[in-house]
MARTOR-601989 format. One record per residue: residue number from 0; x, y, z of N, C-alpha, C in turn; residue in three letters. Coordinates in nm, 2 decimals, padded with zeros to 4 digits. Example, Ala and Ser with C-alpha at 12.3 -4.5 7.8 and 13.67 -1.06 7.14 Angstrom:
% residues 2
+-----+--------+--------+--------+--------+--------+--------+--------+--------+--------+-----+
:   i :   n_c1 :   n_c2 :   n_c3 :  ca_c1 :  ca_c2 :  ca_c3 :   c_c1 :   c_c2 :   c_c3 :  aa :
+-----+--------+--------+--------+--------+--------+--------+--------+--------+--------+-----+
:   0 :  01.32 : -00.57 :  00.78 :  01.23 : -00.45 :  00.78 :  01.32 : -00.33 :  00.78 : ALA :
:   1 :  01.28 : -00.22 :  00.71 :  01.37 : -00.11 :  00.71 :  01.29 :  00.00 :  00.79 : SER :
+-----+--------+--------+--------+--------+--------+--------+--------+--------+--------+-----+
This chain:
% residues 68
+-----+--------+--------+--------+--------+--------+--------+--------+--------+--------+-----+
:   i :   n_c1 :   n_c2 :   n_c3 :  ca_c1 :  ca_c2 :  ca_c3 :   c_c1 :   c_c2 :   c_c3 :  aa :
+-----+--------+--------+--------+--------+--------+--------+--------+--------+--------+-----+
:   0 :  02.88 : -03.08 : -02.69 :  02.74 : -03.04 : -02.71 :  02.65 : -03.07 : -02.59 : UNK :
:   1 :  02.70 : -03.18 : -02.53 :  02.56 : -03.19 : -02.40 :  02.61 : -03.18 : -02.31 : UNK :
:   2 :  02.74 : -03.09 : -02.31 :  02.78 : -03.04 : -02.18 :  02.72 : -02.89 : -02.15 : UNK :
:   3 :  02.70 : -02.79 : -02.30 :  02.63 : -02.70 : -02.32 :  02.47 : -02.70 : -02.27 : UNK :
:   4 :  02.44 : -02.82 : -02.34 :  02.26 : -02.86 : -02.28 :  02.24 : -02.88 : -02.16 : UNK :
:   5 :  02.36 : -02.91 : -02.08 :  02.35 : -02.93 : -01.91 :  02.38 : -02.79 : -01.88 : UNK :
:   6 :  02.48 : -02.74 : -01.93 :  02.51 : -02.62 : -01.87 :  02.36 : -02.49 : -01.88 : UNK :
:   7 :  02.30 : -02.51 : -02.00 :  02.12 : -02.42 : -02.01 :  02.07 : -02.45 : -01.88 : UNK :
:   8 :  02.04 : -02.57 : -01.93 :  01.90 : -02.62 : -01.82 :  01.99 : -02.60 : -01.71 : UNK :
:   9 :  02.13 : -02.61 : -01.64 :  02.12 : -02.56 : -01.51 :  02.10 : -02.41 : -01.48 : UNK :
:  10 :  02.10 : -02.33 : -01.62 :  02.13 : -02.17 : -01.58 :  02.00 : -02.11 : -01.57 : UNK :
:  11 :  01.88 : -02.23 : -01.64 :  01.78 : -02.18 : -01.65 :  01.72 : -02.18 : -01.55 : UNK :
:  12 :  01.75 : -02.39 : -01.49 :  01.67 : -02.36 : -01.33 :  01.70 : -02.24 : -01.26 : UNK :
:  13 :  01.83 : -02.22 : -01.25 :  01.87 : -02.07 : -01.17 :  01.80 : -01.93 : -01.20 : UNK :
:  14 :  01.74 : -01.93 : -01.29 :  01.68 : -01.82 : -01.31 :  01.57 : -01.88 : -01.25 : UNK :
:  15 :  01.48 : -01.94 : -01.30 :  01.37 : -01.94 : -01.24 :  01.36 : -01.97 : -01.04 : UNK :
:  16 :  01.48 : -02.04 : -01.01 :  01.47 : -02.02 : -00.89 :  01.50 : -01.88 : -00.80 : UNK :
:  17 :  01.57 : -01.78 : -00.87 :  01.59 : -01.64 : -00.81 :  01.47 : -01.59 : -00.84 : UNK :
:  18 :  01.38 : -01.59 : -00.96 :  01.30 : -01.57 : -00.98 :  01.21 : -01.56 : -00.89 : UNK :
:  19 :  01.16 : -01.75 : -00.86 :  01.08 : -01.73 : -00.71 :  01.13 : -01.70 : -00.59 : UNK :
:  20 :  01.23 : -01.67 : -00.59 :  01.29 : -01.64 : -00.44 :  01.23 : -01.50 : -00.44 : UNK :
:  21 :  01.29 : -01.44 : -00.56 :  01.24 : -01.27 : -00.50 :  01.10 : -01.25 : -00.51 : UNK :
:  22 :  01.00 : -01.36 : -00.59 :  00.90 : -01.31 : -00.56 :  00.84 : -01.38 : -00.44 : UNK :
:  23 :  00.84 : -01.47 : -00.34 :  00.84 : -01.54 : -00.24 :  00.84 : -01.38 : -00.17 : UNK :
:  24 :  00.92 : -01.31 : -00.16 :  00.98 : -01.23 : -00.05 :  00.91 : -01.09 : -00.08 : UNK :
:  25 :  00.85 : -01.04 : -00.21 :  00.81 : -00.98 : -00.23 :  00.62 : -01.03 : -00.18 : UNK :
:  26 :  00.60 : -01.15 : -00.18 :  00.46 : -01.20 : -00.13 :  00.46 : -01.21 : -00.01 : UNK :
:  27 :  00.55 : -01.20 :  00.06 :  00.56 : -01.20 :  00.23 :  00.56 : -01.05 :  00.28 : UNK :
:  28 :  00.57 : -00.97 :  00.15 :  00.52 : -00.84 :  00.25 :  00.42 : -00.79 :  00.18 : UNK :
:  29 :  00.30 : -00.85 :  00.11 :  00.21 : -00.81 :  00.12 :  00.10 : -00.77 :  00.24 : UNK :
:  30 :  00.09 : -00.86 :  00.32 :  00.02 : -00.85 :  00.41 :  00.06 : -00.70 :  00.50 : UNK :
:  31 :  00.16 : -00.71 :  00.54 :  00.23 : -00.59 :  00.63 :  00.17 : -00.47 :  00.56 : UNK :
:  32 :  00.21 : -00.47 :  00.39 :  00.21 : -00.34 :  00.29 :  00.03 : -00.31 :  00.38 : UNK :
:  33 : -00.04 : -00.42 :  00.34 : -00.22 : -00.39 :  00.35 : -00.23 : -00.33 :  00.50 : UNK :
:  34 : -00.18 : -00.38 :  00.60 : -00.20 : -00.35 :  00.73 : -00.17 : -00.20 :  00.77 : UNK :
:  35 : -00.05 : -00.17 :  00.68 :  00.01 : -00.01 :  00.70 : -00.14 :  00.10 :  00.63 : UNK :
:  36 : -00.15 : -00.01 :  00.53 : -00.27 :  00.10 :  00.43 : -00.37 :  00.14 :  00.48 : UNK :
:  37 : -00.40 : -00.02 :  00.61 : -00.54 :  00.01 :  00.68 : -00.55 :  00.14 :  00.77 : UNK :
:  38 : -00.36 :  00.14 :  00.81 : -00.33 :  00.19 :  00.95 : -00.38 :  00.35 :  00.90 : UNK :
:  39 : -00.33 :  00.38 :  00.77 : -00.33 :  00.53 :  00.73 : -00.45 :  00.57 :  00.66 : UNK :
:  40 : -00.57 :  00.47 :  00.65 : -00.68 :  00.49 :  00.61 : -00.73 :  00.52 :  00.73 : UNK :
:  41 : -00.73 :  00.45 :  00.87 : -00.78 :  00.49 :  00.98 : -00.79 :  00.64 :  01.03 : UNK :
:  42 : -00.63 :  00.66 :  01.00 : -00.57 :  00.81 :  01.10 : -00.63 :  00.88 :  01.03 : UNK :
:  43 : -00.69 :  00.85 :  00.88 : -00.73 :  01.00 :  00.79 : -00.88 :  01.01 :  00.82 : UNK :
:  44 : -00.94 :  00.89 :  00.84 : -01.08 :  00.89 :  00.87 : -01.11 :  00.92 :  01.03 : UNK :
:  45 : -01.00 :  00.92 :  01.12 : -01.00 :  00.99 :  01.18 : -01.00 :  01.13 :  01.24 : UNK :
:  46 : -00.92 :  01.17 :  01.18 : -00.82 :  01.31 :  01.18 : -00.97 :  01.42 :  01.07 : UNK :
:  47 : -01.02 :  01.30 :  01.01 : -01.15 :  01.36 :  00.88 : -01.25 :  01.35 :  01.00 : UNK :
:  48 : -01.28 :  01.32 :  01.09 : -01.38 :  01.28 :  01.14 : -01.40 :  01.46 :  01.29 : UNK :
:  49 : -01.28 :  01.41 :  01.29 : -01.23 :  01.54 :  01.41 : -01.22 :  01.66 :  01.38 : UNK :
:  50 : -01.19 :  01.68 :  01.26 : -01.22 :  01.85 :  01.24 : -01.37 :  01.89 :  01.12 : UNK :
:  51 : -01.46 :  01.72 :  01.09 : -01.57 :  01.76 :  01.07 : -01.64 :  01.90 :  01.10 : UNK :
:  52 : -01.65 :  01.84 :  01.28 : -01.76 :  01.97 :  01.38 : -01.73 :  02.09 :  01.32 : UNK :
:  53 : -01.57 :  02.10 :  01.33 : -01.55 :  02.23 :  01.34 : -01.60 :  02.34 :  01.19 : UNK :
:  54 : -01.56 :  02.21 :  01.06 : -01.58 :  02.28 :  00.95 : -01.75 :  02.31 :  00.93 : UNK :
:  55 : -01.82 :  02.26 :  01.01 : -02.01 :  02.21 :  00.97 : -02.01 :  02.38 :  01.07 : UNK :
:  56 : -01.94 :  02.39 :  01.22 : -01.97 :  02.51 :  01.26 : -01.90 :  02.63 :  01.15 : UNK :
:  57 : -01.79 :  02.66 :  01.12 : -01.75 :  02.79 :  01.05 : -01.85 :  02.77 :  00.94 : UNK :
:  58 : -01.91 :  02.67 :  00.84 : -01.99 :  02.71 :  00.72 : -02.14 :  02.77 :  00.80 : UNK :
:  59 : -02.20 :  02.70 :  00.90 : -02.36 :  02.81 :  00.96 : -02.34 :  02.90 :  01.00 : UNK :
:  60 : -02.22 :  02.97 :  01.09 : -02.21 :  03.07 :  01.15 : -02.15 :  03.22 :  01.03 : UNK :
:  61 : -02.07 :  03.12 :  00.93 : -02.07 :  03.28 :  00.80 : -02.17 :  03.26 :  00.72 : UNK :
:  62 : -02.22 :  03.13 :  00.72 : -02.32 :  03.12 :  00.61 : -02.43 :  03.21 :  00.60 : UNK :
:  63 : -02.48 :  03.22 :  00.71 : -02.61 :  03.36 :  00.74 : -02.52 :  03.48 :  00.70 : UNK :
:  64 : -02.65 :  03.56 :  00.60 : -02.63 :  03.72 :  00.58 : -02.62 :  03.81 :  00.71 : UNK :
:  65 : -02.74 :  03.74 :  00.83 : -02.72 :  03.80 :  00.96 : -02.63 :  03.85 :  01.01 : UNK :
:  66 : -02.51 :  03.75 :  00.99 : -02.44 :  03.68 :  01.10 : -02.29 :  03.82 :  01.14 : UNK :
:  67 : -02.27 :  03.77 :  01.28 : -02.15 :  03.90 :  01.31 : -02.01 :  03.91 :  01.26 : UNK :
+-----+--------+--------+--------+--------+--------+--------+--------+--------+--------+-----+
């Protein structure tokens, strides 16, 4: 019987220590994850930023009834 109760509690520490292991390693690439996010929020507010001009020109130039 308390060879069973030794054998829990060690299977249990074991779970909980895999536990924190993968989540240890899963917290270690948080930062990177954020960094990439910043990286791809940049290129889009960029890439948004760069073909602004051109969409502000095509809407005044058909926007007029005038226009050729």
């Amino acid at each position: 019987m308390e060879v069973q109760i030794v054998l829990g509690i060690l299977s249990v520490a074991g779970v909980v220590s895999v536990f924190m292991y993968a989540l240890k390693g899963l917290l270690d690439q948080i930062p990177d994850l954020i960094r990439s996010w910043r990286r791809v929020l940049d290129e889009a507010r960029r890439t948004r930023s760069m073909s602004a001009p051109e969409s502000d020109e095509r809407h005044t130039s058909s926007g007029s009834p005038d226009g050729p």
